[in-house]
C-alpha positions in Angstrom: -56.8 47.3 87.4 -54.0 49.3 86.4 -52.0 48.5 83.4 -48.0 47.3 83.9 -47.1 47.0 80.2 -48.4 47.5 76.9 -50.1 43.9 76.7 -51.1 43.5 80.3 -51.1 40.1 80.7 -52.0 40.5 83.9 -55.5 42.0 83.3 -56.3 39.6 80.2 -53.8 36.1 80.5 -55.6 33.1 81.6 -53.5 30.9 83.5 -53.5 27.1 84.1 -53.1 25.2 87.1 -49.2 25.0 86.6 -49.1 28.8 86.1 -48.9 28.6 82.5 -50.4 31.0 80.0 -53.2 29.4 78.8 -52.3 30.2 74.5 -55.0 30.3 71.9 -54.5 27.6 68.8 -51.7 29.1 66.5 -51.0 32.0 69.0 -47.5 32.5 70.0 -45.6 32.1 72.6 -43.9 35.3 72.3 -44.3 38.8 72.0 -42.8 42.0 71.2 -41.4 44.2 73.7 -41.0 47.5 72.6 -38.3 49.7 74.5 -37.5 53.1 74.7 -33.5 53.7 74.9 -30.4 56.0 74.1 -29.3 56.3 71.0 -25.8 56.6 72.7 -26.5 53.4 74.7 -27.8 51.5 71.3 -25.0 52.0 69.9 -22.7 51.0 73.4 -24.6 48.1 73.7 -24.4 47.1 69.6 -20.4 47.4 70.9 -20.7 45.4 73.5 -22.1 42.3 72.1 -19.6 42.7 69.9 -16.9 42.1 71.9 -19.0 39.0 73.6 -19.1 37.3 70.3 -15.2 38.2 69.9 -15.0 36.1 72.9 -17.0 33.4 72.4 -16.4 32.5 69.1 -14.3 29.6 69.2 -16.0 28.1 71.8 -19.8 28.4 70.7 -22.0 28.8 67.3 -24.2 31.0 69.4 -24.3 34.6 67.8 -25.3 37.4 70.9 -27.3 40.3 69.7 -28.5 43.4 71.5 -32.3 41.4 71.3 -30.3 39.1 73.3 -29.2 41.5 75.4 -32.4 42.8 76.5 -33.9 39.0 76.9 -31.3 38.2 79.4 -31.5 41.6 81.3 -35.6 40.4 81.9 -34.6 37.4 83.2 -31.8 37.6 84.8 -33.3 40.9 87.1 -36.6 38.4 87.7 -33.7 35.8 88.7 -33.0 38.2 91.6 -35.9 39.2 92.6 -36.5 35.0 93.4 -32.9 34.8 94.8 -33.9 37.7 97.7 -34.1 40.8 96.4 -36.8 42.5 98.6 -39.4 44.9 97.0 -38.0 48.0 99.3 -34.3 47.8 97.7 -35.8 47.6 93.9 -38.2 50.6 94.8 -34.6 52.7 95.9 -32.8 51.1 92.6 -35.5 52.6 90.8 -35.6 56.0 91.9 -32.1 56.2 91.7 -31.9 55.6 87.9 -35.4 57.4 87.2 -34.5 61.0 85.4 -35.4 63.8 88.0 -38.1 66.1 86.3 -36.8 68.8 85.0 -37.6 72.7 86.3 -41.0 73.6 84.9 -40.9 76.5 83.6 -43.9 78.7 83.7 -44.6 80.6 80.8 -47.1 83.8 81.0 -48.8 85.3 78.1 -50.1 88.9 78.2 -52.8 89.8 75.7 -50.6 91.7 72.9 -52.4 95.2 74.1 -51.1 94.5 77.8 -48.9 96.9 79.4 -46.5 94.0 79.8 -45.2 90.5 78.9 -44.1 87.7 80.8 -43.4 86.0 77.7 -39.5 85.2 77.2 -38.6 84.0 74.0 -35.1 82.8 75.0 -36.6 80.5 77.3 -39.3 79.6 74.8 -36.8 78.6 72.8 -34.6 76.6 74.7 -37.7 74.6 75.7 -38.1 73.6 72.1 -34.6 72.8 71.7 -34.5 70.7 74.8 -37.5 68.8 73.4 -36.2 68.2 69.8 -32.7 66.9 71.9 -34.8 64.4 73.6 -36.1 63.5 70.6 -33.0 63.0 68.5 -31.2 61.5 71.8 -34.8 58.2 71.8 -34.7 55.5 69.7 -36.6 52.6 70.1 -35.8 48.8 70.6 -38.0 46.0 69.4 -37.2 42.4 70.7 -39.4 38.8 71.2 -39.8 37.5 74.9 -41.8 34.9 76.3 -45.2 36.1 78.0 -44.7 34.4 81.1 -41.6 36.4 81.4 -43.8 39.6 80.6 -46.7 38.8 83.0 -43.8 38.0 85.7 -42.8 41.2 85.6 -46.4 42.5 85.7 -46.6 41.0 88.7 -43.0 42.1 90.5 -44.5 45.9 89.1 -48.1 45.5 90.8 -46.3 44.3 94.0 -43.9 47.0 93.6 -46.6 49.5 93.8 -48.1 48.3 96.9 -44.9 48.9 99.1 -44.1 52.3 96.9 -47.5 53.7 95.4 -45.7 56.4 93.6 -43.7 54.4 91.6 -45.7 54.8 88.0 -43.6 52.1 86.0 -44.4 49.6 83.5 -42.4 46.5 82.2 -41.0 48.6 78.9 -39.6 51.0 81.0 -37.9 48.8 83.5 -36.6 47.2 81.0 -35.1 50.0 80.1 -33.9 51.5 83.2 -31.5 48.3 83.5 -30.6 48.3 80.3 -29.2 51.8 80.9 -27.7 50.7 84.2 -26.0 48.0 82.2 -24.7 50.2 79.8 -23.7 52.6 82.9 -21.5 49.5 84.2 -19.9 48.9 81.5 -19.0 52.6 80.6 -17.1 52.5 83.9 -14.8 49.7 83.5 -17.2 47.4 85.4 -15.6 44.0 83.5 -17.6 41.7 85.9 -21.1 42.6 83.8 -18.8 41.3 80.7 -17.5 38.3 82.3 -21.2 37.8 83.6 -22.5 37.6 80.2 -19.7 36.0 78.9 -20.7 33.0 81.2 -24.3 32.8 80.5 -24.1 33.0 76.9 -21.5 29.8 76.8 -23.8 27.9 78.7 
């Protein structure tokens, strides 16, 4: 069976009759999910909770991080998928945010004897520059969460796949693909993610 995140619970987790993971002796309850984001929107989110705990701080002891952050994007997005989100309209919210693929670019290379080349350098060049961008652009984000809240979202994925089959996502990277709608929200002025937030994080 194919694999939805790096663990894959689904493939491996024994479950009890409540639905609980069944946990070795001394194994934890958590894990670490490992996501791949902007540095840009690191550094909006790292902002962002800022201004949460600016808020908050006379009212709780509660300190909100970015980990935070990405715990309560899980959840809250597996909340809504209980609440009536159908499988079709996550499949569309999906392919809106996934990054269209970029032009390939094919490439020929004569033998150096050959009357001619297809080889351009320019464009050999700008490839390589577009891949180091992407590379200084990545950063990754390490953060605990509860494996039941991994292998639900193992689960949403493999049903995911049966209404759209070319959806190829795992957990990691819908975790990210909110997170960067999150950070999209909130680059636009979109104060009800704040206020949101805000809420959950008092309670």
């Amino acid at each position: 069976m194919k694999k939805y995140s790096r663990l894959d619970l689904l493939n491996s987790a024994v479950l009890d009759n409540a639905g609980g993971i069944v946990s070795k002796f001394f194994e934890a309850k958590t894990v670490r999910l490992n996501i791949q984001i902007g540095v840009y929107d690191l550094k909006r989110a790292q902002v962002f909770v800022g201004t949460v705990n600016e808020i908050v701080e006379d009212h709780t002891d509660k300190i909100f991080t970015v980990e935070g952050l990405i715990d309560l994007i899980l959840k809250d997005f597996l909340r809504q998928i209980d609440y009536g989100l159908t499988h079709e309209d996550l499949a569309k919210w999906v392919r809106s945010l996934q990054e269209p693929p970029e032009e390939s670019r094919d490439i020929e290379v004569h033998h150096y004897l050959g009357e001619g080349s297809g080889m351009n350098l320019e464009d050999l060049k700008a490839q390589y520059r577009r891949q180091a961008k992407r590379t200084d652009d990545i950063t990754y984000l390490s953060t605990r969460v509860e494996k039941k809240y991994i292998l639900r979202g193992e689960v949403l994925l493999h049903d995911l796949r049966e209404v759209a089959p070319d959806l190829d996502i795992s957990v990691e990277e819908f975790v990210a693909l909110r997170f960067k709608d999150i950070m999209q929200q909130i680059k636009q002025g979109n104060y009800e993610v704040l206020k949101n937030i805000v809420d959950l994080v008092m309670r």
